[in-house]
C-alpha positions in Angstrom: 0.0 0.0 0.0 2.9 2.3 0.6 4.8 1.8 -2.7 1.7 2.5 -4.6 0.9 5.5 -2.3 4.8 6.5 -2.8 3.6 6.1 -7.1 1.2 7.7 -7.2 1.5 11.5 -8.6 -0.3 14.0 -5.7 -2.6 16.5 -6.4 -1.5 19.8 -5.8 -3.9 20.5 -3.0 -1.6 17.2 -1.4 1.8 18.1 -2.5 2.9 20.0 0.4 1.1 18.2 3.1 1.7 14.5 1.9 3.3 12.5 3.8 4.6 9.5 2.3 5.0 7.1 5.6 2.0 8.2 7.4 -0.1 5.6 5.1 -0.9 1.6 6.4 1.0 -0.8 6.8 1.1 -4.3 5.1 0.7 -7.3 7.4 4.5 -7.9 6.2 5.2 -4.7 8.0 3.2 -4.7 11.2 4.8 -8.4 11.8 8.1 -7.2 11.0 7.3 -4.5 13.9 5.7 -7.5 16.4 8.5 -9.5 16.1 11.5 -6.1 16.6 9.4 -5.6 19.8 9.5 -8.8 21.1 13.1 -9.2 20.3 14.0 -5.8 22.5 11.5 -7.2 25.1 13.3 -9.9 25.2 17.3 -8.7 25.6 15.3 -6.3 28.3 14.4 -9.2 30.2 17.7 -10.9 29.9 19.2 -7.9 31.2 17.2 -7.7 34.4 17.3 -11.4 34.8 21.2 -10.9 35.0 21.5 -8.0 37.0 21.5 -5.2 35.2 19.8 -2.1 37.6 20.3 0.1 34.1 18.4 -1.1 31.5 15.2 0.2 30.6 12.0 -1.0 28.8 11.7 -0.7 25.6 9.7 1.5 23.5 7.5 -0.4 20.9 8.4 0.2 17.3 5.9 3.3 15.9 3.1 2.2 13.6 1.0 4.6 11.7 -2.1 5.8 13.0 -1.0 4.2 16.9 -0.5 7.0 19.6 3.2 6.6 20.9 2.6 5.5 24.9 4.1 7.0 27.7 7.0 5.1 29.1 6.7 1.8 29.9 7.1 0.7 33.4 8.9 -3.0 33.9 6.5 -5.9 33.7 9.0 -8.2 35.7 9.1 -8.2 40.0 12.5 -8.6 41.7 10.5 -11.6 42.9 9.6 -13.1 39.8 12.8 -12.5 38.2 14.2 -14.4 40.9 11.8 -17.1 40.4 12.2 -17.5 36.7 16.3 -17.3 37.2 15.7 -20.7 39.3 13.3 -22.3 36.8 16.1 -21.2 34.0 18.9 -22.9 36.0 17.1 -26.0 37.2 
Protein backbone atom coordinates (compact mmCIF):
# COMPACT_ATOMS: atom_id res chain seq x y z
CA UNK A 1 0.00 0.00 0.00
CA UNK A 2 2.91 2.25 0.64
CA UNK A 3 4.77 1.76 -2.71
CA UNK A 4 1.73 2.47 -4.63
CA UNK A 5 0.93 5.51 -2.34
CA UNK A 6 4.78 6.46 -2.79
CA UNK A 7 3.60 6.15 -7.08
CA UNK A 8 1.23 7.69 -7.18
CA UNK A 9 1.45 11.52 -8.62
CA UNK A 10 -0.27 13.99 -5.71
CA UNK A 11 -2.56 16.53 -6.43
CA UNK A 12 -1.47 19.78 -5.84
CA UNK A 13 -3.88 20.49 -3.00
CA UNK A 14 -1.57 17.15 -1.40
CA UNK A 15 1.79 18.07 -2.50
CA UNK A 16 2.87 20.04 0.39
CA UNK A 17 1.10 18.19 3.11
CA UNK A 18 1.69 14.53 1.91
CA UNK A 19 3.34 12.52 3.85
CA UNK A 20 4.56 9.51 2.30
CA UNK A 21 5.05 7.09 5.57
CA UNK A 22 1.98 8.22 7.37
CA UNK A 23 -0.09 5.57 5.13
CA UNK A 24 -0.89 1.64 6.41
CA UNK A 25 0.97 -0.80 6.81
CA UNK A 26 1.11 -4.29 5.11
CA UNK A 27 0.71 -7.31 7.41
CA UNK A 28 4.49 -7.86 6.21
CA UNK A 29 5.17 -4.75 8.04
CA UNK A 30 3.17 -4.71 11.15
CA UNK A 31 4.76 -8.38 11.82
CA UNK A 32 8.11 -7.25 10.96
CA UNK A 33 7.31 -4.55 13.88
CA UNK A 34 5.73 -7.53 16.38
CA UNK A 35 8.51 -9.51 16.06
CA UNK A 36 11.52 -6.10 16.64
CA UNK A 37 9.37 -5.61 19.82
CA UNK A 38 9.50 -8.79 21.11
CA UNK A 39 13.05 -9.21 20.25
CA UNK A 40 13.98 -5.79 22.53
CA UNK A 41 11.45 -7.24 25.14
CA UNK A 42 13.29 -9.91 25.18
CA UNK A 43 17.28 -8.73 25.57
CA UNK A 44 15.31 -6.34 28.28
CA UNK A 45 14.37 -9.19 30.15
CA UNK A 46 17.74 -10.94 29.88
CA UNK A 47 19.21 -7.94 31.18
CA UNK A 48 17.18 -7.66 34.35
CA UNK A 49 17.31 -11.39 34.81
CA UNK A 50 21.19 -10.88 35.01
CA UNK A 51 21.49 -7.99 36.96
CA UNK A 52 21.48 -5.22 35.24
CA UNK A 53 19.75 -2.09 37.61
CA UNK A 54 20.31 0.06 34.10
CA UNK A 55 18.39 -1.07 31.54
CA UNK A 56 15.18 0.23 30.60
CA UNK A 57 11.96 -1.04 28.78
CA UNK A 58 11.69 -0.73 25.58
CA UNK A 59 9.66 1.52 23.46
CA UNK A 60 7.49 -0.35 20.85
CA UNK A 61 8.38 0.25 17.31
CA UNK A 62 5.86 3.34 15.94
CA UNK A 63 3.14 2.20 13.63
CA UNK A 64 1.01 4.62 11.74
CA UNK A 65 -2.07 5.84 13.01
CA UNK A 66 -0.97 4.22 16.90
CA UNK A 67 -0.51 7.01 19.60
CA UNK A 68 3.24 6.64 20.91
CA UNK A 69 2.63 5.54 24.94
CA UNK A 70 4.08 7.04 27.72
CA UNK A 71 7.00 5.05 29.14
CA UNK A 72 6.70 1.81 29.91
CA UNK A 73 7.11 0.68 33.45
CA UNK A 74 8.92 -2.96 33.92
CA UNK A 75 6.46 -5.85 33.69
CA UNK A 76 9.00 -8.23 35.71
CA UNK A 77 9.08 -8.21 40.03
CA UNK A 78 12.55 -8.63 41.72
CA UNK A 79 10.53 -11.61 42.87
CA UNK A 80 9.62 -13.07 39.84
CA UNK A 81 12.84 -12.48 38.25
CA UNK A 82 14.16 -14.37 40.91
CA UNK A 83 11.81 -17.06 40.37
CA UNK A 84 12.18 -17.47 36.67
CA UNK A 85 16.32 -17.33 37.18
CA UNK A 86 15.74 -20.66 39.30
CA UNK A 87 13.30 -22.34 36.76
CA UNK A 88 16.13 -21.18 33.96
CA UNK A 89 18.89 -22.94 36.04
CA UNK A 90 17.08 -25.98 37.25
Amino acid sequence: MTAIRRDSPPSSAEQEQRDPDAGRWSQLEMLVAALVDEVRRNNYYLLRINGSKTAKAPQPVPRPGVKPEGPRRAVISKQGAARLLELIKG
